[in-house]
TORKOL-4160 file (C-alpha; in steps of 0.2 Angstrom, whole numbers, padded with zeros to 4 digits, m for minus):
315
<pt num="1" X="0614" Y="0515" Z="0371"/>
<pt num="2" X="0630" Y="0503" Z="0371"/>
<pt num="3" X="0623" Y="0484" Z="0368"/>
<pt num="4" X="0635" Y="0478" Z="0382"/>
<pt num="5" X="0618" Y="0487" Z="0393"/>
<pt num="6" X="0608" Y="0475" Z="0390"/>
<pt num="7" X="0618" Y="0460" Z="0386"/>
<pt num="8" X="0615" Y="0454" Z="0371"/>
<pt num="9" X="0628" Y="0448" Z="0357"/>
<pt num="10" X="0642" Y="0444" Z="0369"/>
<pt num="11" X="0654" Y="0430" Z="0373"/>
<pt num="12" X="0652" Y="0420" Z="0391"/>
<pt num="13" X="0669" Y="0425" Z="0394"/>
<pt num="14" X="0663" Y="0446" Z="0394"/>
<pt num="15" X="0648" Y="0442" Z="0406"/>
<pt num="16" X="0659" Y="0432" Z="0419"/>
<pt num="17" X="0670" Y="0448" Z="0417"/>
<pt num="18" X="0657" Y="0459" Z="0419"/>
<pt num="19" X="0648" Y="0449" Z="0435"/>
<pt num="20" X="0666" Y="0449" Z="0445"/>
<pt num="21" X="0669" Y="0468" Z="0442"/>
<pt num="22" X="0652" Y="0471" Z="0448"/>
<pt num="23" X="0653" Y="0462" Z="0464"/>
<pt num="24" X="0669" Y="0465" Z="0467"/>
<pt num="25" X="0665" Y="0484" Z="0466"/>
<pt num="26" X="0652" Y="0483" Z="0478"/>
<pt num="27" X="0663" Y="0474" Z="0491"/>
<pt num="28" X="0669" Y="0482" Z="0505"/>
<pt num="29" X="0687" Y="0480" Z="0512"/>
<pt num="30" X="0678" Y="0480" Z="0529"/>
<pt num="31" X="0667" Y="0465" Z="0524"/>
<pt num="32" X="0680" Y="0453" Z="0519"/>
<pt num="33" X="0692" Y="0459" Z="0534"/>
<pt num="34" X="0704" Y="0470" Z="0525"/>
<pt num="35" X="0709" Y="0487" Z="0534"/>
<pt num="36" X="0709" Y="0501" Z="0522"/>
<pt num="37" X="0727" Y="0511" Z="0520"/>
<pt num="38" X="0729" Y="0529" Z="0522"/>
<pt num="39" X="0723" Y="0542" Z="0510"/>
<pt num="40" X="0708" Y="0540" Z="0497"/>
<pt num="41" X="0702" Y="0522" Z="0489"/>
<pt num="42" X="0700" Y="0528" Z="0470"/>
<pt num="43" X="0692" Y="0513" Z="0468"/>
<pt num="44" X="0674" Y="0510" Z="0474"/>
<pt num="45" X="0675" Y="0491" Z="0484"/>
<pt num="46" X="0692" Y="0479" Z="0484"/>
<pt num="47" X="0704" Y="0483" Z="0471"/>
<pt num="48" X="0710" Y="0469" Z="0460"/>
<pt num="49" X="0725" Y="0467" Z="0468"/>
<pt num="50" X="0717" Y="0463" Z="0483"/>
<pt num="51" X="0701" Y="0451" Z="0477"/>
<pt num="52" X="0714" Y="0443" Z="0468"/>
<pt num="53" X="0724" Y="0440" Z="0484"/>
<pt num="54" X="0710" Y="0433" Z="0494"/>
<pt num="55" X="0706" Y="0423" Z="0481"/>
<pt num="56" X="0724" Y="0414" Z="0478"/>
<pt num="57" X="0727" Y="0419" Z="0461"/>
<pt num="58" X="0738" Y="0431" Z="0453"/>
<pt num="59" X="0734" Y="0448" Z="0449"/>
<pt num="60" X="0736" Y="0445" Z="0432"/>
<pt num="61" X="0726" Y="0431" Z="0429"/>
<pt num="62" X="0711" Y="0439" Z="0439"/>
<pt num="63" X="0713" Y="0454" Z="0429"/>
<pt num="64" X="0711" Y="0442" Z="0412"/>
<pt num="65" X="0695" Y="0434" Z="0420"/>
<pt num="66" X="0690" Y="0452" Z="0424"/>
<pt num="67" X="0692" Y="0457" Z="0407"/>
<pt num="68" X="0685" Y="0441" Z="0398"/>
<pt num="69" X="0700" Y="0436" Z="0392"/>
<pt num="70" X="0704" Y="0419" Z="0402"/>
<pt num="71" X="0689" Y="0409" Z="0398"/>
<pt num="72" X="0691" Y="0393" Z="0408"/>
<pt num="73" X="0693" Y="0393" Z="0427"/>
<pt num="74" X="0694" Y="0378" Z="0435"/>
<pt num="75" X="0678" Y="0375" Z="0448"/>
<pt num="76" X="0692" Y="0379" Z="0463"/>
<pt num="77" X="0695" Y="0395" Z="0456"/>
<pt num="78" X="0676" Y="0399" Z="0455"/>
<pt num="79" X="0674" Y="0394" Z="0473"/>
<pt num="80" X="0687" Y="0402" Z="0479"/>
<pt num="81" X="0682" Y="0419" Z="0472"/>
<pt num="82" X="0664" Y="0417" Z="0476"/>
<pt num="83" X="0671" Y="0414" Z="0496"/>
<pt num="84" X="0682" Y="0430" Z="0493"/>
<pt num="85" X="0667" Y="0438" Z="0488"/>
<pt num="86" X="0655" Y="0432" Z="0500"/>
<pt num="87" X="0642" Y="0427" Z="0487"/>
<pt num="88" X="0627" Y="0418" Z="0494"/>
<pt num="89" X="0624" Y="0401" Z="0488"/>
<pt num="90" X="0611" Y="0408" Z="0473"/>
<pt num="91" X="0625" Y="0422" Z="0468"/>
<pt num="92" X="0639" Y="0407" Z="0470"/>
<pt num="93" X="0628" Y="0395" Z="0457"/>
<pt num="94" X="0628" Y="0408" Z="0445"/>
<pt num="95" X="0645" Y="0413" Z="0444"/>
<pt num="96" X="0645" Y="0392" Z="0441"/>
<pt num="97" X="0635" Y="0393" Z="0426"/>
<pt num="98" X="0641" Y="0409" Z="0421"/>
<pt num="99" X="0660" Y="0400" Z="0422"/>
<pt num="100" X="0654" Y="0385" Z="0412"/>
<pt num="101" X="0645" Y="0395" Z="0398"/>
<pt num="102" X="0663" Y="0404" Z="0394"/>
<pt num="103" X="0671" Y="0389" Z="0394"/>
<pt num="104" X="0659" Y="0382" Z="0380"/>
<pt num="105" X="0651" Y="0398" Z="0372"/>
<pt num="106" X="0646" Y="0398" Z="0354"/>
<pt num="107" X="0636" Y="0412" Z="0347"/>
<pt num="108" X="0619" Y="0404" Z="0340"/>
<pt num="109" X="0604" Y="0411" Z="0333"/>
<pt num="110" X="0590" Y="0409" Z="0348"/>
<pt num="111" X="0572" Y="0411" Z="0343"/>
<pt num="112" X="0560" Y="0418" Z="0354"/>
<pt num="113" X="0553" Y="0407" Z="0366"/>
<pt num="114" X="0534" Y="0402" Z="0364"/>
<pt num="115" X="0520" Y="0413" Z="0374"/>
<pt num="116" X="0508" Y="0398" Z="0372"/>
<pt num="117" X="0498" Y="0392" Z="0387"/>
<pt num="118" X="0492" Y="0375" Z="0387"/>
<pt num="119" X="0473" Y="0375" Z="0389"/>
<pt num="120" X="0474" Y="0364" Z="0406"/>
<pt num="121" X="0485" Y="0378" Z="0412"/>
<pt num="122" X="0473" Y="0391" Z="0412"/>
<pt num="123" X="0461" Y="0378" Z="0417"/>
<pt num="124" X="0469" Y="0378" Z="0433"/>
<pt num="125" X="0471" Y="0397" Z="0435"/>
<pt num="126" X="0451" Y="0396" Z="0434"/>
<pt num="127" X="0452" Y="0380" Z="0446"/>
<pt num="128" X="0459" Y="0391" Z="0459"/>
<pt num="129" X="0448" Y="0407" Z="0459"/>
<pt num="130" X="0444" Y="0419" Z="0469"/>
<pt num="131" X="0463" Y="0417" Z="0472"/>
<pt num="132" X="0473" Y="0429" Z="0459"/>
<pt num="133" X="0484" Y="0420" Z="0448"/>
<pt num="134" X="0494" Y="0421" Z="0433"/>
<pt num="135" X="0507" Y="0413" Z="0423"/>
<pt num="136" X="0523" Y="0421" Z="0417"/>
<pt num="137" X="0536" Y="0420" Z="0402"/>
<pt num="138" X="0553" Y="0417" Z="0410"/>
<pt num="139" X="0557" Y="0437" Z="0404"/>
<pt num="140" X="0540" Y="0440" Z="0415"/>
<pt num="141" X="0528" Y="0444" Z="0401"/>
<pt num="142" X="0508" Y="0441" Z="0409"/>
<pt num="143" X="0503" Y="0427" Z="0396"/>
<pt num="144" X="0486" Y="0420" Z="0406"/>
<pt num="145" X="0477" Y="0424" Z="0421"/>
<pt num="146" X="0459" Y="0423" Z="0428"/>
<pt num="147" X="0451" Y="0439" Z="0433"/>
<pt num="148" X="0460" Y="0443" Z="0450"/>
<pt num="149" X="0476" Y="0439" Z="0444"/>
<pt num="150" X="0473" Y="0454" Z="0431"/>
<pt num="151" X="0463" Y="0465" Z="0442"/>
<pt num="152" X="0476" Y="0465" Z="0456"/>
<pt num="153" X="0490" Y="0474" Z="0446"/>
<pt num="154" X="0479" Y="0489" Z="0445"/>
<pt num="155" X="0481" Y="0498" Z="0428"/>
<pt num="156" X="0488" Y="0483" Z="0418"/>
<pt num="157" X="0472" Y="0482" Z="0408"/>
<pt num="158" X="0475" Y="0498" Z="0402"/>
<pt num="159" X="0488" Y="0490" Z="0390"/>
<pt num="160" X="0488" Y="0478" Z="0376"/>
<pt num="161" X="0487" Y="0461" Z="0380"/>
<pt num="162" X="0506" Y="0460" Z="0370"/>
<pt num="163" X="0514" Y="0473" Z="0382"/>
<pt num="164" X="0508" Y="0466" Z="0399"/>
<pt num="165" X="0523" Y="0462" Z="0409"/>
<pt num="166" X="0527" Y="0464" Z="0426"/>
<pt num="167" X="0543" Y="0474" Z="0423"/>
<pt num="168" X="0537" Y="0485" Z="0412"/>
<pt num="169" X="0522" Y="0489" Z="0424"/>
<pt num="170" X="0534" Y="0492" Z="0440"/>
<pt num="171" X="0545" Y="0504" Z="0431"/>
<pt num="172" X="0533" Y="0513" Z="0418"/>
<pt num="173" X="0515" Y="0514" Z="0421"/>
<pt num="174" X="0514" Y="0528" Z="0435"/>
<pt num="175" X="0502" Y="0517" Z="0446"/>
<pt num="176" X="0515" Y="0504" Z="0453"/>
<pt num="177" X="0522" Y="0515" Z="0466"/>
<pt num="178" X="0505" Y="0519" Z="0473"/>
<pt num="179" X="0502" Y="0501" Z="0472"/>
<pt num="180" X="0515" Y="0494" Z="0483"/>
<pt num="181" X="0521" Y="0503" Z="0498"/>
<pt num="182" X="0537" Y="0491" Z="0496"/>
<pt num="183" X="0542" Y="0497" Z="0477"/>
<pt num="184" X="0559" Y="0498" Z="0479"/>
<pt num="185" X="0561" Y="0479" Z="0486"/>
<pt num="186" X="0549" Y="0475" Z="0472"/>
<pt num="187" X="0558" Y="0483" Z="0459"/>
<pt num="188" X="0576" Y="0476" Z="0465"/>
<pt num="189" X="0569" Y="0459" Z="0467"/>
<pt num="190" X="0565" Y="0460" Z="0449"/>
<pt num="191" X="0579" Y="0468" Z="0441"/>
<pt num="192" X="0589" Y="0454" Z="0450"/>
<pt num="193" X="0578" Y="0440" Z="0442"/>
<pt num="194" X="0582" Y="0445" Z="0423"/>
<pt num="195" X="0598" Y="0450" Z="0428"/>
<pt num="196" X="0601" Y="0432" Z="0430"/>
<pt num="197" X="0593" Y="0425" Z="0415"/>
<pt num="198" X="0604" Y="0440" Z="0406"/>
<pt num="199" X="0620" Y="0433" Z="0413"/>
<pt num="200" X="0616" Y="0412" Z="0408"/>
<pt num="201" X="0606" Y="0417" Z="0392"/>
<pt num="202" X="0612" Y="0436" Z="0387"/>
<pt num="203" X="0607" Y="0433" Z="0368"/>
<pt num="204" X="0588" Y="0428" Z="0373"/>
<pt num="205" X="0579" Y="0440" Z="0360"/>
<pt num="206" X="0564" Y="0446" Z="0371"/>
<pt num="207" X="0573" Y="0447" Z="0387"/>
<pt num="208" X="0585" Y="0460" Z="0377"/>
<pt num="209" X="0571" Y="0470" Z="0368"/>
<pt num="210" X="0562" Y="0470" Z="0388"/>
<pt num="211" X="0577" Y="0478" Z="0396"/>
<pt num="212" X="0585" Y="0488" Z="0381"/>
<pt num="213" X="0567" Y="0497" Z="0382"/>
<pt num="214" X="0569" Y="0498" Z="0402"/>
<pt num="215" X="0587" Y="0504" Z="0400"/>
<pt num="216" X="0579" Y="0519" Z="0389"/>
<pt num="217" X="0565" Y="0526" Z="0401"/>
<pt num="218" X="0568" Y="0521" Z="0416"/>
<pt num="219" X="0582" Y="0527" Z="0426"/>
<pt num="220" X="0579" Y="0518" Z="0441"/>
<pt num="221" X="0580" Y="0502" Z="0432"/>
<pt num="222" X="0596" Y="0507" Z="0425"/>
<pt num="223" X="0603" Y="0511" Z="0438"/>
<pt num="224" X="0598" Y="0494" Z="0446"/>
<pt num="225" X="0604" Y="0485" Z="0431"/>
<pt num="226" X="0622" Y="0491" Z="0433"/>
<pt num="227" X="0624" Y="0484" Z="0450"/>
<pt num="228" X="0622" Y="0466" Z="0443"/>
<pt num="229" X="0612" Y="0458" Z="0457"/>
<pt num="230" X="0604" Y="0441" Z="0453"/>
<pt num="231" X="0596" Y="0437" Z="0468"/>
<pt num="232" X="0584" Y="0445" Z="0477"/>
<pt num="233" X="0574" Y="0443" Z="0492"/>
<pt num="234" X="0560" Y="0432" Z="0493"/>
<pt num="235" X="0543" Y="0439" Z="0500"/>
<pt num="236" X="0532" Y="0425" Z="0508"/>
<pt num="237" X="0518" Y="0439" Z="0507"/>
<pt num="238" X="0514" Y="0454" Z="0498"/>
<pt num="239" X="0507" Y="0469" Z="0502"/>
<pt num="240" X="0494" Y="0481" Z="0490"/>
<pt num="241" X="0487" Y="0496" Z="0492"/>
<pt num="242" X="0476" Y="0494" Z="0480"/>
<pt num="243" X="0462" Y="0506" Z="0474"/>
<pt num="244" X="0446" Y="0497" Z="0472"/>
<pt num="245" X="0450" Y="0486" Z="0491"/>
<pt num="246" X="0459" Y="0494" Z="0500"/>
<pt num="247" X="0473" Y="0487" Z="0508"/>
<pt num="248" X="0476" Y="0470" Z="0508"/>
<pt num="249" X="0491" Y="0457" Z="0511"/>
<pt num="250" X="0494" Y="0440" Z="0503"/>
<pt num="251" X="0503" Y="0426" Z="0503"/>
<pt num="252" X="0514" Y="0422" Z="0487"/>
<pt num="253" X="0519" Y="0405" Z="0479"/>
<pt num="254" X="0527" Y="0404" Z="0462"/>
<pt num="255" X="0530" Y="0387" Z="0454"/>
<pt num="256" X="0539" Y="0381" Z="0438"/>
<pt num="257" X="0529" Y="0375" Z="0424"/>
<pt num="258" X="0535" Y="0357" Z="0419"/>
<pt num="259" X="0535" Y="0355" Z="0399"/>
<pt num="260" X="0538" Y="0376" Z="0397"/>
<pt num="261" X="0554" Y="0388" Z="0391"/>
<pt num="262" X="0555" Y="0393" Z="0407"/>
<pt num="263" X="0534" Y="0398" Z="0412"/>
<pt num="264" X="0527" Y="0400" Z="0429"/>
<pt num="265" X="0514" Y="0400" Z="0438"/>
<pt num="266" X="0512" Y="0414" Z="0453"/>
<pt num="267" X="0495" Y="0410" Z="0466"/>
<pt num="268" X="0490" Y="0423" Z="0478"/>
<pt num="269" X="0478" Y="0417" Z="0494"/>
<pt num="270" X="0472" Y="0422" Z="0510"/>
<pt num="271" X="0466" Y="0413" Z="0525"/>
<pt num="272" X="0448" Y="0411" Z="0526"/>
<pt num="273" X="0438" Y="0423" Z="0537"/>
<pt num="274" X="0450" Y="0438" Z="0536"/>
<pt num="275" X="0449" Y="0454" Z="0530"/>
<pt num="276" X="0460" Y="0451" Z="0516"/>
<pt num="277" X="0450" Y="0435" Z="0510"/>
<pt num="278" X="0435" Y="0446" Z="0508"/>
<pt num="279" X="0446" Y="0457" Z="0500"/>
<pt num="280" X="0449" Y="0444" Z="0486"/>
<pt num="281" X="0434" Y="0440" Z="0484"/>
<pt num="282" X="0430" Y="0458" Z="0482"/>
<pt num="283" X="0443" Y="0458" Z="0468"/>
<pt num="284" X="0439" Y="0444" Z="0460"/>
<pt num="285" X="0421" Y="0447" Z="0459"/>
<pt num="286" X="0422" Y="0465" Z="0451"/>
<pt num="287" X="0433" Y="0460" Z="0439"/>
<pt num="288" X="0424" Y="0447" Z="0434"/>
<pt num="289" X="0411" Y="0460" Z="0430"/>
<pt num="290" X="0421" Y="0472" Z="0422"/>
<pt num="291" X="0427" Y="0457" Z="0411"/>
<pt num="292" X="0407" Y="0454" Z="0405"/>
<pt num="293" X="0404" Y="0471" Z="0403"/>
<pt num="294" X="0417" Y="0474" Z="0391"/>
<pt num="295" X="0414" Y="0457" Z="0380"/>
<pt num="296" X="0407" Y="0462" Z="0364"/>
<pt num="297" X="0387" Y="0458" Z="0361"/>
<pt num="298" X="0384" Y="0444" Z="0347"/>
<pt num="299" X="0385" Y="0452" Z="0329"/>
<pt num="300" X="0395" Y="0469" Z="0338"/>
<pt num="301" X="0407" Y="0474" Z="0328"/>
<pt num="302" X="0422" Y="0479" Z="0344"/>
<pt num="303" X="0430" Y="0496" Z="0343"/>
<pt num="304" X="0444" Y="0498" Z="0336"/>
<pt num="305" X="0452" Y="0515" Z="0344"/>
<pt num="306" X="0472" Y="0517" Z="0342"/>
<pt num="307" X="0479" Y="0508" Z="0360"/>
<pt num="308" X="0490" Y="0517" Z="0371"/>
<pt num="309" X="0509" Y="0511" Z="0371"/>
<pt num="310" X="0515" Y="0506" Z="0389"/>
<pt num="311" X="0521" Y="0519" Z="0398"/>
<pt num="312" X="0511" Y="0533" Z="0391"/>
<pt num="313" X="0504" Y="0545" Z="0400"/>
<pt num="314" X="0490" Y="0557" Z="0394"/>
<pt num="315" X="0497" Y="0573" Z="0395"/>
């Protein structure tokens, strides 16, 4: 596997590069107002010549940018290209920091950030039961929750505590596409969300070890990866078909995590009196059991069986 896959290792001027030929491949003549001459387009989107047209800058220096070999556009160039493109204003920030980050890059070792929670944090996801909850690593690794917000991802117990994260589970454990009858938005919303820390932070060590292992076994996240999305659509609510409930819908709000690299919180609830609240409840209070059941008596030495790598499927 080629590093440039997964980002790590390379200057801010290759990943500009790299976000402009990606878009720009997955623009349409038609969208930007361009009628297509006669015979067949060899190349899938605008050609160069033509971004580089509707953007005000010679084809050369487009091409250099393209190519991570001109480093430094000026903030009018950015926005010119991000109107030529028609990025949304979250796409159009990143090609911001992207631009600034090539203008200023210098390779530095970056440690891995901590995966410590601070023990009023997981106060709070307590405070808030029977609503699930968790908190996230910035690359999405599950570092606390309370029982629901464990329980709702069905089949993420069967992992080590060390491999739960909510990539990994949407692309590699086989329940996820039972799980939510949207996968493919959920699945393109995520790809999109570490695609964006790749393109501001390419040399974070867990973020590369996350999607160089994705990049392997999954080729639906591979293929994802290489359309370089970074923003996805937000969903106010989610939907779960989920094995021990039934169905059940709820709303979503995620939140930053003052004082953290880059932690959040995610809160799931329901409206009082509705299906779905019982539902929670439901979860919340059988896993709660199942947690009990599974603590170790005083003076019980715990097992100690070999524990199955993410992924794995019994055969």
């Amino acid at each position: 596997m080629a590093p440039e896959q997964h980002g790590g290792g390379h200057s801010g001027g290759e990943q500009l590069g790299r976000f402009l030929r990606a878009r720009r491949t997955q623009t349409s003549p038609q969208a930007v107002g361009l009628t297509p001459g006669p015979g067949i387009r060899r190349t899938p989107g605008l050609r160069r010549e033509e971004l580089a047209t509707l953007a005000g800058v010679s084809i050369d220096y487009y091409t250099r940018l393209e190519r991570g070999k001109e480093t430094r556009p000026s903030p009018a160039v950015v926005d010119a290209l991000a109107r030529a493109l028609q990025l949304d204003d979250a796409e159009h920030q990143h090609l911001r920091e992207l631009a600034v980050r090539a203008a200023r890059y210098a390779p530095q070792p970056v440690p891995a950030p901590t995966r410590a929670v601070r023990s009023p944090v997981k106060l709070l996801l307590e405070t808030v039961r029977p609503n699930p909850a968790y908190v996230l690593s910035r690359s999405m690794d599950l570092l606390a929750h309370n029982p629901g917000g464990l329980a709702l991802y069905c089949g993420m117990d069967d992992w080590p505590a060390t491999q739960r994260n909510l990539a990994r589970y949407l692309f590699l454990h086989p329940t996820a596409r039972e799980l939510f009858p949207d996968w493919g938005n959920q699945v393109r919303g995520c790809v999109a969300r570490l695609r964006a820390l790749a393109g501001t932070d390419p040399d974070a060590p867990d973020l590369a070890q996350l999607v160089g292992e994705l990049l392997l076994k999954s080729p639906d996240f591979a293929g994802l990866w290489e359309r370089y999305e970074v923003t996805g659509r937000k969903h106010l609510t989610k939907t779960f078909l989920h094995p021990q409930v039934g169905e059940i819908t709820l709303a979503f709000q995620g939140m930053a995590l003052e004082g953290t690299p880059g932690h959040r919180m995610g809160v799931y609830s329901a409206d009082p009196g509705t299906p779905d609240h019982d539902a929670m409840q439901l979860l919340d209070m059988t896993a709660s059991q199942a947690s009990a059941e599974h603590e170790p008596h005083p003076g019980h030495e715990p097992h100690s069986g070999h524990e199955p790598h993410p992924g794995h499927q019994p055969g």
